[in-house]
C-alpha positions in Angstrom: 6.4 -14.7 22.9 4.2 -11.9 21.1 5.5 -8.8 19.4 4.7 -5.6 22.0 3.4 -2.8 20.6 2.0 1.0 21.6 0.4 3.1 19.9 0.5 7.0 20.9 -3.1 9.2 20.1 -6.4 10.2 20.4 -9.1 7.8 21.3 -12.6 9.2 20.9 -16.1 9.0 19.8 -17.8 9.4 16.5 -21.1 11.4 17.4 -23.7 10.8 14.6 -27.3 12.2 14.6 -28.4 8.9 15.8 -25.7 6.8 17.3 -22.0 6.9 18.5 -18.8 4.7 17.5 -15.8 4.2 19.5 -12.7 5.8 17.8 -9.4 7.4 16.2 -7.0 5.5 14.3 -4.4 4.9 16.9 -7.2 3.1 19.1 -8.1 0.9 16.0 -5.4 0.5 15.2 -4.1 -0.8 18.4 -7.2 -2.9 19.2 -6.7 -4.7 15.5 -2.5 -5.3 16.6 -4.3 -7.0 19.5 -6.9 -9.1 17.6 -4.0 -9.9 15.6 -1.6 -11.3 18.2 -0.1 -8.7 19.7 0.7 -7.7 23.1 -0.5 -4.0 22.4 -0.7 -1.3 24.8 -2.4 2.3 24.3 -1.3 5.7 25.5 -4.0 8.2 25.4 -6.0 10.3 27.7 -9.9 10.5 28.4 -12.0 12.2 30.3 -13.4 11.6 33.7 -16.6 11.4 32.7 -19.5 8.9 31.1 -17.6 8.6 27.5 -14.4 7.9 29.1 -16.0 5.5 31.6 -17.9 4.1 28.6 -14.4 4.1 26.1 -12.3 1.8 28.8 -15.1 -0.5 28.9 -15.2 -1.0 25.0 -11.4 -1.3 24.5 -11.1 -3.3 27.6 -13.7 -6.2 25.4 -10.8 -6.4 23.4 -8.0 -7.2 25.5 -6.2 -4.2 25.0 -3.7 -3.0 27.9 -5.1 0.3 29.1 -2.6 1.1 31.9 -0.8 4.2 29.9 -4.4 5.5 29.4 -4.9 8.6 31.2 -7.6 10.3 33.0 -8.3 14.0 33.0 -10.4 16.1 35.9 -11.0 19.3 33.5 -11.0 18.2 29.8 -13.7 16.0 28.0 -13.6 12.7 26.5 -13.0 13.0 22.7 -15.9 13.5 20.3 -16.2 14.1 16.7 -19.4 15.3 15.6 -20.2 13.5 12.4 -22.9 15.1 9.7 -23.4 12.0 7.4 -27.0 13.5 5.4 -25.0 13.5 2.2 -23.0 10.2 2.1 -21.3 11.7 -0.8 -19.9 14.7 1.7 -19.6 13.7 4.9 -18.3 16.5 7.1 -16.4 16.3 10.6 -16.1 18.5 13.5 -13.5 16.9 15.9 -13.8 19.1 18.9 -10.9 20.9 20.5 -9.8 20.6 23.3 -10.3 16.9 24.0 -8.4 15.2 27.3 -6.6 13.4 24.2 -4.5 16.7 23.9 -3.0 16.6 27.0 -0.8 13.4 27.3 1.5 14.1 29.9 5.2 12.4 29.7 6.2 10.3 32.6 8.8 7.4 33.2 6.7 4.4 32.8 5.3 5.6 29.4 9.1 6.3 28.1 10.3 2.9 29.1 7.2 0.8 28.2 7.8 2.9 24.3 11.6 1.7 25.2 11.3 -1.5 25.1 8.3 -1.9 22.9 9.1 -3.7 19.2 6.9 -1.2 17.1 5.7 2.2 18.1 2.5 3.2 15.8 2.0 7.3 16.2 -0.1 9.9 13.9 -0.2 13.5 13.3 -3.7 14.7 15.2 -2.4 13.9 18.9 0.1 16.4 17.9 -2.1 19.0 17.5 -1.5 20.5 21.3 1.4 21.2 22.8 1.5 18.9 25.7 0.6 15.6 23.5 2.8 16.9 20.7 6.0 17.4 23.4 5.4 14.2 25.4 5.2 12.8 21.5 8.4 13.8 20.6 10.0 13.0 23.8 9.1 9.4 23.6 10.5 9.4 20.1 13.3 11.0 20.9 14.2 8.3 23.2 13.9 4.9 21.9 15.1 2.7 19.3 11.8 0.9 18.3 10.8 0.3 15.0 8.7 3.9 14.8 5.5 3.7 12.1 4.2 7.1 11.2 0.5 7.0 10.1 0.1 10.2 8.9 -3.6 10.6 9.2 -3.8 14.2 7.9 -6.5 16.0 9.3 -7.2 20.0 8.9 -6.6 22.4 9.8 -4.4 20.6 12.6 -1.0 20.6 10.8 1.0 22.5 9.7 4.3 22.0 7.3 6.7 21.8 10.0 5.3 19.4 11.9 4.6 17.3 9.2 8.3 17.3 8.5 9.4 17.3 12.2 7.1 13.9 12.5 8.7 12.6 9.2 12.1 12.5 10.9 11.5 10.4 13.5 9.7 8.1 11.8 11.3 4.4 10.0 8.3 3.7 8.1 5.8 5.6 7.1 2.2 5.2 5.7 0.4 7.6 3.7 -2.6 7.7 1.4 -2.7 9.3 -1.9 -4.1 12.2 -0.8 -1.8 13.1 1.8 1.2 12.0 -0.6 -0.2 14.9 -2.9 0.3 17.3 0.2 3.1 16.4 1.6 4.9 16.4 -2.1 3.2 20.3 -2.5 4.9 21.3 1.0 8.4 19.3 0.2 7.9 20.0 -3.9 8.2 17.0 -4.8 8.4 15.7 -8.4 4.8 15.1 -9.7 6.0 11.5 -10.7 4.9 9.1 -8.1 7.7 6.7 -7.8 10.3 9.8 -8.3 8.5 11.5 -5.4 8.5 8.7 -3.1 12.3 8.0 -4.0 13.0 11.8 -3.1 11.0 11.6 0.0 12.5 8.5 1.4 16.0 9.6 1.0 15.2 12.8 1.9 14.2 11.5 5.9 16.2 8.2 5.4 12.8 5.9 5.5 13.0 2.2 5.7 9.9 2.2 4.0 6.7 4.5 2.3 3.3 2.6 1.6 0.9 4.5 0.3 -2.8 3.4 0.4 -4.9 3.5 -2.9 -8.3 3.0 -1.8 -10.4 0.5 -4.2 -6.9 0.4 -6.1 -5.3 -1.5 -3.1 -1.2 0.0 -2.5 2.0 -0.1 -3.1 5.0 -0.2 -0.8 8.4 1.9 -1.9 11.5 0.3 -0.6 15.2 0.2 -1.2 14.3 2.1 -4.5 11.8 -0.6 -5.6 8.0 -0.4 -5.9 5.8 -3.4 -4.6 2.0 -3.1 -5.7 -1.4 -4.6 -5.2 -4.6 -3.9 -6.8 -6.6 -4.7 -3.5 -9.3 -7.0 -2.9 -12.7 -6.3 -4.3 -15.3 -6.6 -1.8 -18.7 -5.7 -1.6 -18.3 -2.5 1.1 -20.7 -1.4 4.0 -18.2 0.7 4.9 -14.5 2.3 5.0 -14.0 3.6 8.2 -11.3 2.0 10.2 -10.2 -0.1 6.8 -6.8 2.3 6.5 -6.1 1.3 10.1 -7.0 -2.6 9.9 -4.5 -2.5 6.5 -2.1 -1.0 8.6 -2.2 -3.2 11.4 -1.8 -6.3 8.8 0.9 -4.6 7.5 2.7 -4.1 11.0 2.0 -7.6 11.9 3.4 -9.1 8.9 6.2 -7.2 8.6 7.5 -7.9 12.2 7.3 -11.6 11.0 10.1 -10.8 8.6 7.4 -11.7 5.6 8.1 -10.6 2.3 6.8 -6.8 0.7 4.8 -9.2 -1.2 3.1 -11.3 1.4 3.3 -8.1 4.0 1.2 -6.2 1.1 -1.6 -9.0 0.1 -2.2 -9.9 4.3 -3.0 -6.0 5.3 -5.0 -5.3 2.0 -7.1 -8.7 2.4 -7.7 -7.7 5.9 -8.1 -3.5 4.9 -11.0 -4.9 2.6 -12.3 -7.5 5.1 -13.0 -4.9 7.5 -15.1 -2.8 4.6 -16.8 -5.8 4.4 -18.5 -4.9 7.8 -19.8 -1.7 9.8 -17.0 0.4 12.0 -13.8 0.4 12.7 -13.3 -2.1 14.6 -15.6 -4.9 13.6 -15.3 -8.4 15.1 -13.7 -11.6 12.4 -12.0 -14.3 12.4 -8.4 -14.6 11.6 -9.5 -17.3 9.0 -11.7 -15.1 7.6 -8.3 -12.8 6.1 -6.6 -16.1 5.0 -10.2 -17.1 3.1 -10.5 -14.0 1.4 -6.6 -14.2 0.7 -7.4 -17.4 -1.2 -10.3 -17.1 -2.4 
């Protein structure tokens, strides 16, 4: 029987000057747990409108469960208005409000997060109070495995959340980046392995990993640090590779593999997916385990 798992946050669209892709992490995310083998569901809201229409149909392609996906009358699908004329700058504008900020809580949604094996959540559906208190409530009330992919985004944080999301979480993923931050707001040692030592006791963490880019990851558990120096691939592009290495990781690690294998699986499949344009690109399962031995 297949692993369940939910993942809680925005879906949207990047809008460039020319085109649009489906996204947000915890819709990639999910849709890669799916590809993957999992029986993944995704709560989220969209708009009553074309882009909403248009986002069911597109994550619907994939199999994904779409049931705890809300509509709303008043707010707007999702968008993020992407300015990519200098590749070397890329700037975003993701507009606020979105119907993503306004997940309401119910019953269903609290029991389906109940009895789900691994509940995948970030930090930009909490930007709003009603998606940031149903949030919380879900967390508050199961014991699934929780997976906090931080997926810092400003100006929609704030120290206090960060370290209100922190302590729900059992394992959470980070890039270097946002390890910088969140060792500034927590004054952390400068000293990577002391800081992720400090951190994980600090909110009792099963586990850190902390993505490196082009220089793979490493995983900090039980006091131990597992790395990899990533896959080199020839990339067309990087967005959604963070959230297909995090779905390996998820996968692999429900199958009780080791840090080791959990590691080389989500980096072979975070570089596959650079390998191709968007997020969510379509591959084979083979085509991780070829690049794995190859």
């Amino acid at each position: 029987m297949p692993k369940k798992a939910i993942c809680f946050g925005e879906m949207l669209w990047d809008v460039f000057p020319k085109k649009k892709i489906a996204g947000g992490a915890p819709m990639n995310v999910a849709l890669h747990l799916q590809h993957l083998g999992l029986d993944t569901s995704m709560i989220s809201r969209v708009g009553k409108d074309k882009l909403g229409r248009e986002l069911f149909r597109f994550v619907e392609r994939y199999g994904l469960d779409t049931s705890l996906i809300q509509e709303d009358g008043e707010l707007p699908t999702g968008t993020v208005h992407v300015n990519d004329t200098d590749p070397e700058n890329i700037q975003y504008d993701i507009v606020k409000p979105a119907a993503w900020d306004r997940v309401t809580w119910n019953e269903t949604m609290q029991r389906a997060v109940r009895t789900a094996d691994v509940f995948v959540y970030g930090s930009l559906a909490a930007r709003e109070p009603t998606s940031r208190e149903t949030l919380f409530s879900l967390l508050k009330n199961t014991d699934s495995l929780k997976v906090l992919d931080m997926n810092l985004r400003p100006p929609f944080y704030t120290a206090e959340l960060i370290e209100e999301l922190l302590k729900s979480c059992h394992i959470l993923k980070i890039n270097e980046e946002e390890l910088s931050k969140i060792a500034s707001f927590q004054d952390l040692p400068s000293k990577t392995s002391t800081a992720l030592e400090r951190l994980s006791e600090q909110f009792d963490l099963d586990l850190i990993c902390v993505t490196l880019g082009a220089k793979g990851a490493l995983l900090f558990q039980d006091g131990e640090i597992v790395s990899h120096p990533g896959y080199p691939v020839e990339v067309a592009d990087t967005v959604g590779s963070g959230d297909a290495f995090l779905a390996g990781f998820i996968t692999k690690y429900l199958d009780h593999q080791s840090p080791e294998q959990t590691l080389d699986y989500a980096c072979a499949l975070g570089a596959l997916v650079a390998t191709m344009e968007g997020g969510t690109p379509t591959y084979a399962i083979a085509d991780v385990e070829a690049l794995r031995k190859n």
